[in-house]
Every structure is written in structure tokens, then in C-alpha cells.
C-alpha positions as CSV (number, residue, x, y, z in Angstrom):
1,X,0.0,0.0,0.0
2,X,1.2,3.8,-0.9
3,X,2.2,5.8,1.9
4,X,0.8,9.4,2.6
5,X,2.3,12.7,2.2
6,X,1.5,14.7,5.2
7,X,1.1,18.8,4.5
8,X,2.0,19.9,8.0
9,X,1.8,23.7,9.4
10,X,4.0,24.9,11.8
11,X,4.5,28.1,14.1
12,X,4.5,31.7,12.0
13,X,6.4,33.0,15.4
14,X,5.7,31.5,18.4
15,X,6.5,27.7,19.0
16,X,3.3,27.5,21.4
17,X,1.2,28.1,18.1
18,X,2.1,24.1,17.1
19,X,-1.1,21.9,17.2
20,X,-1.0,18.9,19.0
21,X,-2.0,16.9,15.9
22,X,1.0,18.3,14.0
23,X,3.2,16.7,16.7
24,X,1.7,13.6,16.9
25,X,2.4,13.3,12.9
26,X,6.0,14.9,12.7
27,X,6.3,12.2,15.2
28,X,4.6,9.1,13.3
29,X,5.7,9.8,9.7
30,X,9.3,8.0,8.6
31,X,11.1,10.8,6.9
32,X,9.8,15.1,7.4
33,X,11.3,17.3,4.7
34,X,11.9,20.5,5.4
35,X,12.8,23.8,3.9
36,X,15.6,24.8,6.0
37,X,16.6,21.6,8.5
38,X,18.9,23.9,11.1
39,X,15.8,26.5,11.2
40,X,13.5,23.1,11.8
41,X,15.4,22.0,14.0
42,X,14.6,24.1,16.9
43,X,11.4,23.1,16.3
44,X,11.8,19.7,16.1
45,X,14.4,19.6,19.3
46,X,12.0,22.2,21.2
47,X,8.9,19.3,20.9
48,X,11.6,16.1,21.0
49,X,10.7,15.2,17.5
50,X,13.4,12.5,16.8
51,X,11.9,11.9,12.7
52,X,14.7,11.9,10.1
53,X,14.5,15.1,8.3
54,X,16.0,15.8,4.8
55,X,15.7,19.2,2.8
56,X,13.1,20.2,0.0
57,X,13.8,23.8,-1.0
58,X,13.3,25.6,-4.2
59,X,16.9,24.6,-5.7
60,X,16.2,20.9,-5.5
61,X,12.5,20.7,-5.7
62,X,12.5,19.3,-9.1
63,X,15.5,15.9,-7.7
64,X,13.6,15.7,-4.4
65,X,10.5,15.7,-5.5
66,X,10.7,12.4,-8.0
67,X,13.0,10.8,-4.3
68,X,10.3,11.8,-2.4
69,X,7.1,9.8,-4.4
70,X,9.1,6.8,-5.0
71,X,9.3,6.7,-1.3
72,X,5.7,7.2,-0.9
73,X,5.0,4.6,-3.4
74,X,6.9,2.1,-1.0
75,X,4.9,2.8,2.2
76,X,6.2,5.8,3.3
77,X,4.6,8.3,5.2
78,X,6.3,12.0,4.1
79,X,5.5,15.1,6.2
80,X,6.4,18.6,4.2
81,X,7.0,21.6,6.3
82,X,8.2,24.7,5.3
83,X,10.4,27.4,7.6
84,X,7.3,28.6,9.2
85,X,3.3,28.6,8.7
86,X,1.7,26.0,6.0
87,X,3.7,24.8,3.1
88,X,2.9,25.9,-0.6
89,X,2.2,29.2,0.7
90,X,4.9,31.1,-1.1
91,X,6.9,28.3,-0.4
92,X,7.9,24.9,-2.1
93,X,6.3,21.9,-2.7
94,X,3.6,22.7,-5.5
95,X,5.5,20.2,-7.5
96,X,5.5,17.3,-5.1
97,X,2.1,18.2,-4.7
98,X,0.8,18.1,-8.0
99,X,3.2,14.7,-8.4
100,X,0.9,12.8,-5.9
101,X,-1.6,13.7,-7.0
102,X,-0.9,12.2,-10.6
103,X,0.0,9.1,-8.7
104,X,-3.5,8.5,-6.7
105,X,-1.1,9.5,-3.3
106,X,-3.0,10.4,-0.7
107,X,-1.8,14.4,0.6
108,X,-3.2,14.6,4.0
109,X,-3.6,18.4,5.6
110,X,-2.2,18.9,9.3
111,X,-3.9,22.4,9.4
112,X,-2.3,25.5,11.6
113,X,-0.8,28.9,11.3
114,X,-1.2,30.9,8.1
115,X,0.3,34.6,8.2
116,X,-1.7,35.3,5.3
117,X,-4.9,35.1,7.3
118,X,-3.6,36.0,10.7
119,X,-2.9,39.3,9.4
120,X,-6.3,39.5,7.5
121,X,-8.0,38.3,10.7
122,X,-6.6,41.4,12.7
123,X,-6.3,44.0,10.2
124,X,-9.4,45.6,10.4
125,X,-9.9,45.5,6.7
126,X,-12.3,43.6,5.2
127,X,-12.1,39.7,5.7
128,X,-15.5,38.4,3.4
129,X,-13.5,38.7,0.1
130,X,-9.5,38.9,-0.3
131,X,-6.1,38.1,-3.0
132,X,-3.4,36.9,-1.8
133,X,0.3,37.5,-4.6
134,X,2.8,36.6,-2.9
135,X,5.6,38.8,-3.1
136,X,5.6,41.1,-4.9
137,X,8.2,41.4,-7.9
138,X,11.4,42.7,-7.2
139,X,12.3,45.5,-9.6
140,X,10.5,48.8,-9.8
141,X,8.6,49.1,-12.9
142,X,7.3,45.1,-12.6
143,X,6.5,46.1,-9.0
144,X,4.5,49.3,-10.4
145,X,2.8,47.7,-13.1
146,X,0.9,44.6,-10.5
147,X,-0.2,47.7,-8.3
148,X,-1.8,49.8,-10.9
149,X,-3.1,46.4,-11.6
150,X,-5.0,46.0,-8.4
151,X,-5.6,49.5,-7.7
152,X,-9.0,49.5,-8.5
153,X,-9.9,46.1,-6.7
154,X,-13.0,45.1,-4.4
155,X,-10.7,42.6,-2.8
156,X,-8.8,43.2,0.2
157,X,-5.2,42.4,-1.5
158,X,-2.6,40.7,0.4
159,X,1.0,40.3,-0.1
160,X,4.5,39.9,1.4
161,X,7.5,41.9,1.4
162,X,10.8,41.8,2.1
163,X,12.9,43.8,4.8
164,X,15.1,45.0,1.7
165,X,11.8,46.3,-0.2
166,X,9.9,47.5,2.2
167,X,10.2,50.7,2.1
168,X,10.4,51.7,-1.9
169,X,7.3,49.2,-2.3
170,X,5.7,51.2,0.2
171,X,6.4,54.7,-1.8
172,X,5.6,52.8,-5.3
173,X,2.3,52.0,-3.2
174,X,1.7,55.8,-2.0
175,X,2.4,56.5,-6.0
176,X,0.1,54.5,-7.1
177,X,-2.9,54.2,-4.6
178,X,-2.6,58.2,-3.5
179,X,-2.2,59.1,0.1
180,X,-5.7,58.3,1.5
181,X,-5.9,54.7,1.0
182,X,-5.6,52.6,4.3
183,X,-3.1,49.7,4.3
184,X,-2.1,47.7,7.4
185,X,1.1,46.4,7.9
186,X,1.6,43.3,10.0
187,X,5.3,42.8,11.1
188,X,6.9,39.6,13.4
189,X,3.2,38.6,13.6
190,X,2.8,35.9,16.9
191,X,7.1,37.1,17.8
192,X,8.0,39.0,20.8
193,X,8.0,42.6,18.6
194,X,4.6,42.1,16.7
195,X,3.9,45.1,14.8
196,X,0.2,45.8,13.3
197,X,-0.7,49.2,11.8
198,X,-4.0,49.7,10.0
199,X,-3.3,53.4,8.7
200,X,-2.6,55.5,5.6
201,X,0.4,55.4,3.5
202,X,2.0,58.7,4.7
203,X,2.0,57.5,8.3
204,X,3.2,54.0,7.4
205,X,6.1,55.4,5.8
206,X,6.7,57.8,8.5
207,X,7.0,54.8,10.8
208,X,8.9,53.0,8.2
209,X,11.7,55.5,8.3
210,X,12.2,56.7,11.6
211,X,13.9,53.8,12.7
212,X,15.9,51.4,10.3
213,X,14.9,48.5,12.6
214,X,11.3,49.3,11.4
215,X,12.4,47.6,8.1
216,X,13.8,44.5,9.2
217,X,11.6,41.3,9.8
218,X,9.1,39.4,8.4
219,X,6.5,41.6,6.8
220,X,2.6,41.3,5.6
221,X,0.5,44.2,3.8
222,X,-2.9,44.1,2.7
223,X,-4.7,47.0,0.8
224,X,-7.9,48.0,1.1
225,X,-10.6,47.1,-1.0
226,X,-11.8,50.3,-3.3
227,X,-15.7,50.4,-1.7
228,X,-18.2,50.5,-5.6
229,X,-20.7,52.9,-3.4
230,X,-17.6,55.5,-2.8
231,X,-16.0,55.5,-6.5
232,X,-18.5,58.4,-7.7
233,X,-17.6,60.5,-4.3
234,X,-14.0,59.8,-5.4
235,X,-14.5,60.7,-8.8
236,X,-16.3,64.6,-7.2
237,X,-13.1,64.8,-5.0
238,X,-10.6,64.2,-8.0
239,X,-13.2,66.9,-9.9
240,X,-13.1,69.2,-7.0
241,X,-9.2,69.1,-6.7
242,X,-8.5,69.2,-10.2
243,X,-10.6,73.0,-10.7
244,X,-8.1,74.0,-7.5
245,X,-4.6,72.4,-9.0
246,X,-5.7,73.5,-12.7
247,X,-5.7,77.0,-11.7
248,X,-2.3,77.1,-10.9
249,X,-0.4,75.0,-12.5
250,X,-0.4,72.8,-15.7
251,X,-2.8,69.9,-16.9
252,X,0.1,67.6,-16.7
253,X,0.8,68.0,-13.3
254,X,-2.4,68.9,-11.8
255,X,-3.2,65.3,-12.9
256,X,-0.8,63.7,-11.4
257,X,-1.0,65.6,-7.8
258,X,-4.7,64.5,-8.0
259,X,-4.0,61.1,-8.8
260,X,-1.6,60.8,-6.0
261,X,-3.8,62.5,-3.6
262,X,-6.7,60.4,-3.9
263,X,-5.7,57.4,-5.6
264,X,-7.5,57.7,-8.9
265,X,-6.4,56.2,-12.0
266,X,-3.6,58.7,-13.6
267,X,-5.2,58.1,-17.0
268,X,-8.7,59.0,-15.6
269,X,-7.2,62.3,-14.1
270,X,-5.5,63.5,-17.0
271,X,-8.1,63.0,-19.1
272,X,-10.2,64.3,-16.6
273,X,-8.0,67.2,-16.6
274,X,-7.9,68.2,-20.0
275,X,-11.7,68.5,-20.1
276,X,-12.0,70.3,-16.8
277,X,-8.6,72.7,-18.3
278,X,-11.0,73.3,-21.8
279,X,-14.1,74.4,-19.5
280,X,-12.1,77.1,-17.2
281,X,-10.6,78.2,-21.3
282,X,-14.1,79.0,-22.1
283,X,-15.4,80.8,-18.9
């Protein structure tokens, strides 16, 4: 008979957050695989886990994986866990997945910590309909382009970041979404210096810079969802601002002050703009 590959969660933070049914697995199964063994470790040693444990990360996925069913396929039981809260989750093992799967192997769930819904759950922004993208790319222009993607979205949007990012994602943010929109930042969620701020972008990034040690650590942001019932007030206020801006300075940049203001679609403002600009022409 085929073994069973065991998805297990572990701890985001805290090692108290384990469920007792995760240890009694880590503890049956023959072999656990984990992302990072000397960071599983004091996991492992912290709960007296004696299992074997081999590595699965994303630079031997594809050799591991093919090792992994074949041991399955003999009447092994597998356990995946990743360096903290449940695999897949931005973190290998899709593959191995998708593998069993082909195979008829039965992938067992041993449910527990999620940092993606932790954050949601305590962010004050709306839980009933949400994305979740992972990180975010890298390089500014790709990193531009997926927010002006989901600028506009009735989701709540979730994503992570990196300590190195943080900041200039935060600013591409403020660029993009205007300096109104509320976004919560959930840092170390479940460690000893937890950080959660449900604020606008201006005060985010104020906290973001005072202290250098407010970039380091594990981070989590979620964006508001844009609210359909507001979108026509927001369209008066980009109207409003637009008749002040335009009288002062020139179509091109009263558009983009507005956009960044309130959060509006750039192309919407200019074009906006230019109509508004021909009206004050003819009075």
C-alpha cells in the first residue's frame, strides 16, 4: 500500500502556536522534509521530534521531488513543512504536490498557522473577500505595473515583502494608490516585537523611516478594497481638486498631484484634466 504525504503547518512566530496533531504526525511519519533543516530543527528539538529530516527547497524541488514519491509509493509516510506557517504558501512543494496527485497518493492536511490570514483576521480591513500575490516582484517598474493592476480592486489584496523592499514598495504604493488609501502592515506577527498598523500610506512610511529597525523582519500588507458605493464621491473629489490644481499649474501636473492625492487612475485624471482645463478656457 502507498504511503501518505503529510502537508503539516508549523509556528509563524511562536513555538506554542504548534497543534497537538502536528506533533503527533511529525512524530509518526518515517522521513519530514523541510525547507531549511537547522531552522527546523529548533522546532523539532523544542517538541523532542526524533523523525529523520531531509531538505526540500526551491533549488532541488525538481530531484527531491521524483525521491520523495518513490518513497511514498513504497509505504512511506512523508510530512512537508516549510520554515514557518503552511507549506505551498509562497513556499515549495507545489510540485511534489501536483506529483501525488498524478499518482493516486493520498496528501493529507495537518492544518495550523497561516500569516496570510492572521494578518487579515486582525487588520481591520475587510475579511469576506480577499487576493493573496505573494511577493511582490522585485524590480521597480514590474512592482508598479501589478499595483496599478490591483488599484482599483473590491478585494482586500494581500501580499509579502521583504525587509530589503519595504520601504520603496511602500512609496511605489503611496504613487500609485494616493495618500488616503488605508493599508495595514503586519510585522513579526505571533514574535516577541509584533507590529500591526492599519493606517494611511504617509503614516506608514513615516514609521517605516524613523527607525531602520522598522524595516527588518518578516513583513505582511494588505490593501484595502476600493468600496463601488464610494468611486462616484471619489470621482467629485478628484473633480473638485483638479478645478483647484488647474488654476495654478499645468494639466500635466495637476493630474498627477490629484492622482496621488486620492488614488485615482492617472489616466482617468488626465483625461479628466484636459476637459476640466477646456471648461475654465471658455469661462
Amino acid at each position: 500500500m502507498y504511503g501518505t504525504l503529510y502537508i503539516v503547518a508549523t509556528p509563524i512566530g511562536n513555538l506554542d502556536d504548534i497543534t497537538l496533531r502536528a506533533i503527533k504526525t511529525l512524530n509518526m511519519v518515517n522521513i519530514i522534509y523541510a525547507e531549511n533543516k537547522l531552522h527546523s530543527k529548533l522546532l523539532l528539538n523544542n517538541y523532542n521530534i526524533k523523525t529523520p529530516m531531509r531538505c526540500l527547497h526551491e533549488h532541488n524541488e525538481i530531484d527531491k521531488t521524483n525521491e520523495i514519491i518513490n518513497k511514498i509509493l513504497k509505504g512511506n509516510n512523508i510530512a512537508l513543512i516549510s520554515d514557518a506557517g503552511t507549506p505551498l504558501i509562497s513556499d515549495p512543494g507545489y510540485l511534489l504536490v501536483t506529483r501525488a496527485k498524478q499518482h493516486s497518493i493520498k496528501v493529507s492536511p495537518i492544518v495550523g498557522a497561516s500569516s496570510v490570514i492572521a494578518a487579515l483576521s486582525v487588520s481591520g480591513l475587510a475579511t469576506n473577500s480577499f487576493s493573496f500575490f505573494g511577493f511582490f516582484p522585485s524590480k521597480h517598474i514590474a512592482r508598479l505595473k501589478v499595483i496599478k493592476s490591483i488599484a482599483n480592486t473590491t478585494q482586500t489584496a494581500i501580499f509579502y515583502e521583504s525587509p530589503k523592499r519595504i520601504l520603496s514598495c511602500f512609496k511605489d504604493l503611496e504613487e500609485v494608490l494616493g495618500m488616503e488609501r488605508i493599508v495595514c502592515l503586519a510585522k513579526e506577527l505571533t514574535k516577541t516585537f509584533e507590529v500591526i498598523k492599519t493606517t494611511t500610506l504617509p503614516k506608514l512610511i513615516d514609521y517605516l523611516q524613523e527607525d531602520k529597525l522598522n524595516q527588518k523582519g518578516e513583513f505582511v500588507v494588505l490593501i484595502s478594497a476600493i468600496d463601488k458605493n464610494n468611486q462616484d464621491n471619489d470621482k467629485e473629489k478628484v473633480d473638485k481638486i483638479l478645478k483647484i490644481l488647474l488654476t495654478e499649474t499645468t494639466v500635466s501636473k495637476s493630474a498627477r498631484m490629484a492622482a496621488k492625492i486620492t488614488g485615482a487612475n492617472k489616466k482617468y485624471c488626465y483625461q479628466k484634466a484636459l476637459f476640466l482645463a477646456d471648461l475654465l478656457k471658455k469661462d
